[in-house]
N, C-alpha and C positions, 0 to 999 in steps of 0.2 A: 679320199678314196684311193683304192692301193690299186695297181694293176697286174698283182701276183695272181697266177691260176696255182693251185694244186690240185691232187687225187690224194695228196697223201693227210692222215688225220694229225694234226697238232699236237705236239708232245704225247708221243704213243710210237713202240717201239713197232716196223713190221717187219716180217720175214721176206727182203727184198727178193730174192727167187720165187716167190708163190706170184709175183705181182705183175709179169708177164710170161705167159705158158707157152710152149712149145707148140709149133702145126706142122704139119707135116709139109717136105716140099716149100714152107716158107720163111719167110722175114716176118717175125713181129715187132714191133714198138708202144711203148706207150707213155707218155709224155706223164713224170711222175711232177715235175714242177719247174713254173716256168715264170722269168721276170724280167725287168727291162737290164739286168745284167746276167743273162744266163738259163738255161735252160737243162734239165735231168731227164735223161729218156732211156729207159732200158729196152733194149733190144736181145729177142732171142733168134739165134740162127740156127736153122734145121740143114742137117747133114748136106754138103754143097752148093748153099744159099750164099747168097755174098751183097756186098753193096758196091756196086762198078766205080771208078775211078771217079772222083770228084774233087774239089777241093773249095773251102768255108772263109769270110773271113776275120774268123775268130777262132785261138787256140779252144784246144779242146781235150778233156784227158778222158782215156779211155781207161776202164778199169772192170779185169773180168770177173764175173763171178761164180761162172759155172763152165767148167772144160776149158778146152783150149782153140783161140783162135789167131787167124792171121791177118797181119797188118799189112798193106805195101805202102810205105811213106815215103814219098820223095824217090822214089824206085828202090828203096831199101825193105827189104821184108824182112817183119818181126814177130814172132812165135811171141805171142804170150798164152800164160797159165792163168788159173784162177787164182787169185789174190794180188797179182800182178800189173800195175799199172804204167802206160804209155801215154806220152804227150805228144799229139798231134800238131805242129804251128801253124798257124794261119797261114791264107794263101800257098799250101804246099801241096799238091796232088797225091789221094789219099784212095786207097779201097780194103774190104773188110771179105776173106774168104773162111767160111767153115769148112772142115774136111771131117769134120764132127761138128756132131751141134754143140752150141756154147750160147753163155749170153753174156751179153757187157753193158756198163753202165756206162751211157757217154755223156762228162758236165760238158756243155758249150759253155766258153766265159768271153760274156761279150764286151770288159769293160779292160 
C-alpha cells in the first residue's frame, strides 16, 4: 500500500493555473500531491496577501506561475516573475509578499 495522496489524474496533462483560483483579500493553497519525500502545493495570493516569516526543515523550490511575487530569505528579498524559479534552504527564515496577486508552486523536498 503506497502512502502517496494526489488531486492530480495520472498521466493526463492539466492547466496548472485553473487548479487553484484567486479570492479576494486572500491566501489560497491546495495540496496538488503529497508523499513521504515531498509535497506540491500551489498557492494563490491576492493583492497584499502574504505568508509571515517562518522557516521549514526542508529545502524547498518555489516557482511562479502567474505575476510577480516577493521573497524575503534569510533577510534578502527576491523579486521573482512568472517562469522563474527560487530555492528556498532549510532551516533559513522565510516569508512570501504579494504587491499584485500571483501564484506559485512550492515543491517541499523532504528527502
Amino acid at each position: 500500500m503506497s502512502d502517496e495522496k494526489s488531486q492530480l489524474p495520472a498521466a493526463e496533462a492539466v492547466a496548472l493555473q485553473s487548479l487553484c483560483d484567486y479570492a479576494p483579500g486572500a491566501v489560497v493553497s491546495r495540496t496538488l500531491h503529497k508523499n513521504k519525500v515531498g509535497t506540491v502545493t500551489l498557492f494563490s495570493f491576492a493583492e497584499e496577501q502574504g505568508l509571515s516569516e517562518h522557516s521549514a526543515p526542508f529545502d524547498a523550490l518555489v516557482q511562479i506561475v502567474d505575476g510577480e511575487g516577493e521573497l524575503t530569505i534569510g533577510g534578502k528579498l527576491v523579486t521573482a516573475r512568472a517562469g522563474e524559479l527560487v530555492l528556498m534552504p532549510a532551516n533559513i527564515p522565510h516569508s512570501v509578499h504579494a504587491r499584485a496577486r500571483f501564484k506559485m508552486l512550492l515543491t517541499m523536498l523532504r528527502g
